[in-house]
N, C-alpha and C positions, 0 to 999 in steps of 0.2 A: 445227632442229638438223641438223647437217651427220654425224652418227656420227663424226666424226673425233676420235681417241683425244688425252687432253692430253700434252703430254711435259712432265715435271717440272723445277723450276729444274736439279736435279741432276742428272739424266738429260742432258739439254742442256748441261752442261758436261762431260760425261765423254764425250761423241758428239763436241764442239767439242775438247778435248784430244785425243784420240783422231786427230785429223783436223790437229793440228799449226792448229788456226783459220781454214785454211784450206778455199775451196772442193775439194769432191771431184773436179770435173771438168776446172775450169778453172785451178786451185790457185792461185787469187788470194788473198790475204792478206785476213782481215776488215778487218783496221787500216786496211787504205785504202782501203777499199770505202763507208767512211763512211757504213754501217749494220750492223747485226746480221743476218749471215746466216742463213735458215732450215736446219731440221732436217729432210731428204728421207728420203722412206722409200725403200731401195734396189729393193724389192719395193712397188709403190704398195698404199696402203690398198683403191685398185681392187681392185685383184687380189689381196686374202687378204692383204695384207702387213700383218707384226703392229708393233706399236710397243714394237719391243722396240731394245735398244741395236745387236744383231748388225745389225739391219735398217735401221740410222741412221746417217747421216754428216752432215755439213756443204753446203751449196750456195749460191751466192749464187742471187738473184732470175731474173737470167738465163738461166740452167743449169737451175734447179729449173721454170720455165716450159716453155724448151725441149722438156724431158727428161716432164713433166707423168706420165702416166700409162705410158707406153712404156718396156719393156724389152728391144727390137731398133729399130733401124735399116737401112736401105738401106747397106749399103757402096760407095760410087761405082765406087769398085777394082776390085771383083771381079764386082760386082752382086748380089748375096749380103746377105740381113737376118741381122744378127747382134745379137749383146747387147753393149748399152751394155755400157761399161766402170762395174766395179763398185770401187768405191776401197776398200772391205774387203776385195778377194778378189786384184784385180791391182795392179801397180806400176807408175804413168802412166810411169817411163822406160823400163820391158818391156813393158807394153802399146802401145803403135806410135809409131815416132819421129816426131812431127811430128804424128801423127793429131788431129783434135778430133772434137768430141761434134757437133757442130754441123754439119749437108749445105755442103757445099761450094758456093756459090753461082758460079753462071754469068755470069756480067762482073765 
């Protein structure tokens, strides 16, 4: 048994409305991602995060992998670990024009 809390049918669609169906990070639309995105803890279960709705958004596979247990990153810009972007708290077109979640790969 993994302790990992269940999220309810209901609970997961009011996280999934909430989130416009789309990914939190990368705001890819479920519909054509041709699966059911998971339900990410913003706060990972790691780290104390409850499985409550505040603490849930949307993610597809990639983004939720990515993103796995970590709440900073390296910023390449400044060279500075900051926090992910939280799609409950900020607004991905005021949170940084262009920016993504993902390190910027070298070639």
């Amino acid at each position: 048994m993994t302790g990992k809390a269940r999220i309810s049918r209901h609970l997961r669609e009011r996280v999934a409305q909430a989130a416009g169906y789309c990914c939190g990070y990368c705001r890819t639309p479920e519909r054509i991602t041709g699966y059911r995105m998971t339900v990410d803890h913003l706060v990972p279960e790691a780290r104390a995060g409850k499985t409550i709705e505040d603490n849930l958004w949307l993610a597809c596979v990639a983004c939720n992998e990515f993103k796995g247990v970590r709440m900073q990153a390296l910023d390449h810009a400044t060279g500075r670990r900051v926090r992910l972007f939280n799609p409950r708290k900020q607004r991905w077109n005021v949170h940084s024009a262009g920016a993504r979640m993902a390190p910027r790969s070298s070639g």
